[in-house]
C-alpha positions as CSV (number, residue, x, y, z in Angstrom):
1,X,-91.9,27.0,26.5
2,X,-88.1,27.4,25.5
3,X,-88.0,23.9,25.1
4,X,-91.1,23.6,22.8
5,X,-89.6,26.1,20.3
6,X,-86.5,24.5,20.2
7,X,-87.8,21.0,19.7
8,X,-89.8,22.1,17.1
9,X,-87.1,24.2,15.0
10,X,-84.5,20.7,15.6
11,X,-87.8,19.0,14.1
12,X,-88.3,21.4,11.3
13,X,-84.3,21.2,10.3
14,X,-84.3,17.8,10.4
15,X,-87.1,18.0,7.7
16,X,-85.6,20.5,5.5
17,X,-82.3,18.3,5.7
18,X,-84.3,15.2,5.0
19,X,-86.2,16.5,2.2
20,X,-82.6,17.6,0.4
21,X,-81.1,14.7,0.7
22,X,-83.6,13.0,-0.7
23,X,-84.1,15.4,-3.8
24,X,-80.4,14.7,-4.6
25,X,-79.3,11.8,-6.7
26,X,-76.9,9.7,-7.5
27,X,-75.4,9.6,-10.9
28,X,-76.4,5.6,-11.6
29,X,-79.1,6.1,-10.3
30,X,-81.0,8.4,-12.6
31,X,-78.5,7.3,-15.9
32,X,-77.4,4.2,-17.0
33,X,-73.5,4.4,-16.6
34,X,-72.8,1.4,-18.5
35,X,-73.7,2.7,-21.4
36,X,-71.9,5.6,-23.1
37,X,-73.5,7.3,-26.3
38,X,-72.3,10.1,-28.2
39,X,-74.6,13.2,-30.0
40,X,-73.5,15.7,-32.1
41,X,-75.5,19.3,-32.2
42,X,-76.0,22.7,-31.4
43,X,-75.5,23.7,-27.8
44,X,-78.2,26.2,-27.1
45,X,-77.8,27.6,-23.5
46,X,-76.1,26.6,-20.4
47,X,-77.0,26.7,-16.8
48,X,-74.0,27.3,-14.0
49,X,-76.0,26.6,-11.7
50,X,-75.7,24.7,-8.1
51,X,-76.4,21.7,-7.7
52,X,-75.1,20.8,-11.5
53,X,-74.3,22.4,-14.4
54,X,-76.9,22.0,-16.9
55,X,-76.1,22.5,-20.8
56,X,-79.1,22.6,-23.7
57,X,-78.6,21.4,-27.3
58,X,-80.6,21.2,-30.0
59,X,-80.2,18.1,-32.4
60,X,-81.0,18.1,-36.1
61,X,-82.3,15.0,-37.4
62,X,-81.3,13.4,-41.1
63,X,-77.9,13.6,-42.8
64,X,-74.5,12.7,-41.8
65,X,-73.5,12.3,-38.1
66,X,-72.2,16.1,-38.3
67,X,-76.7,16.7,-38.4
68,X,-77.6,14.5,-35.5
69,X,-76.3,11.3,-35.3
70,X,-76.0,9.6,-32.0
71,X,-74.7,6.1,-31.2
72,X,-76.6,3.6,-29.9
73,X,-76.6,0.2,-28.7
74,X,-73.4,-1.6,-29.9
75,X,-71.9,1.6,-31.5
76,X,-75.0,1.8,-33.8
77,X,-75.7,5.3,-35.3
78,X,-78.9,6.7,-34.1
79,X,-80.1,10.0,-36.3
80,X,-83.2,11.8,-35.4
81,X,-86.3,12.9,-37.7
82,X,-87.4,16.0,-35.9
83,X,-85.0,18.4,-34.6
84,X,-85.0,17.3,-30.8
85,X,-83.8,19.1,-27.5
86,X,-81.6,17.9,-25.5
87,X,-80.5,18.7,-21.6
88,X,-77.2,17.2,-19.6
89,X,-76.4,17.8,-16.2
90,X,-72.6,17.7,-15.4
91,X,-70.4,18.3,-12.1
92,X,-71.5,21.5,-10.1
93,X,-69.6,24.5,-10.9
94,X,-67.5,24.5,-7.8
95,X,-65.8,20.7,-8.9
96,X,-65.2,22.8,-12.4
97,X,-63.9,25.4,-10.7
98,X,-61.4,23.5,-8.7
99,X,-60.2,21.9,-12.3
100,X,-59.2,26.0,-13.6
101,X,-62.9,25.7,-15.8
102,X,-65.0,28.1,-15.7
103,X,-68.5,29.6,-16.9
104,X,-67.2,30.9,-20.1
105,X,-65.2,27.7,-21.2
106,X,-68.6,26.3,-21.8
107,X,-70.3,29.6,-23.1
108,X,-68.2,30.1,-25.9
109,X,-70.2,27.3,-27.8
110,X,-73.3,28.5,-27.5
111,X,-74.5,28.7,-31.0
112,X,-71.9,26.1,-32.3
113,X,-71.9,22.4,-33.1
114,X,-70.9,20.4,-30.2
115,X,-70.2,16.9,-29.5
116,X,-71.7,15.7,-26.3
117,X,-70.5,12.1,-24.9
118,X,-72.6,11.2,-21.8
119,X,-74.7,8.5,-20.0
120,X,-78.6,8.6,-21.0
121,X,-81.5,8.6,-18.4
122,X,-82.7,5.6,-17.8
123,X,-86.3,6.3,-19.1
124,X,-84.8,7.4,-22.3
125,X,-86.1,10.7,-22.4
126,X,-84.1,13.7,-23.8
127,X,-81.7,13.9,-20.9
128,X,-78.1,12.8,-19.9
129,X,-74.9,12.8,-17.5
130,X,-72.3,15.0,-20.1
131,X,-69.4,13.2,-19.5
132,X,-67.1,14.7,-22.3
133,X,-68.3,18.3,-24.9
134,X,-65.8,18.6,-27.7
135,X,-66.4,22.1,-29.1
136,X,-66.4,23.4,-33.0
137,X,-62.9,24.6,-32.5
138,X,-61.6,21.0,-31.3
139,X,-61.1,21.9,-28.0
140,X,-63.1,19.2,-25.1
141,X,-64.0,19.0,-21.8
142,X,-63.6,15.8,-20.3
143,X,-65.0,14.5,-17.0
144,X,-61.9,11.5,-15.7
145,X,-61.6,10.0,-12.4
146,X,-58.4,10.5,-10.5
147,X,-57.3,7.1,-11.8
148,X,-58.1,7.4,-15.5
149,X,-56.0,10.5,-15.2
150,X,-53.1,9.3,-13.8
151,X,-53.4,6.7,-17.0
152,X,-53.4,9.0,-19.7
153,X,-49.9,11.0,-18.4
């Protein structure tokens, strides 16, 4: 009997293990990392949340790049005729945390124009990997392997 419960609680962790790493992703697969666009808006809300970081903005369509522009294929400016939302998952908040960012580095936005570089999904909905937010005050947050950091010093 012992050995019946514990085969089937192994069986049922191996299931709940199996079914988590299958619900996670990797980045290239769900965005298409060899493209980079840029979108200017207004960041709306922000999730710190496990297992990524989630940030909203809302994107103005019409007018100068400042209203909704994004770049597109070959650096081509994109602008939007409906205001559209937007979602971008980033790094989970313990990788942020590790870098000295925190929850309120990305709050202070909310409400504020952003600029949000990142990898789009590869269905070309609404959603991308933020790779870069550069907030109304100038200040940015910028995703950089170890390598690209070494560079820039």
């Amino acid at each position: 009997m012992r050995r019946r419960i514990w085969s089937a609680g192994l069986a049922a962790g191996l299931f709940c293990a199996a079914g988590s790493l299958w619900a996670h992703h990797s980045t290239s697969a769900e965005f298409d990392v060899s493209k980079r666009f840029t979108l200017v808006g207004t960041l709306t809300k922000v999730d710190w949340v496990n297992p990524h970081i989630v940030i909203y903005m809302n994107v103005k369509g019409g007018g100068a790049p400042e209203a909704g522009a994004r770049t597109g294929p070959a650096g081509s400016v994109v602008r939007a005729n409906a205001p559209e939302e937007w979602k971008f998952e980033t790094n989970p908040p313990a990788w942020f945390k590790r870098v000295g960012v925190n929850k309120s580095d990305f709050s202070k936005g909310i409400g504020q124009p952003v600029t949000v570089e990142g990898n789009r999904a590869k269905d070309e909905s609404n959603y991308g990997y933020l790779l870069k937010i550069t907030f109304a005050d100038g200040n940015s947050l910028e995703l950089v392997s170890g390598a690209a950091a070494d560079s820039q010093k």
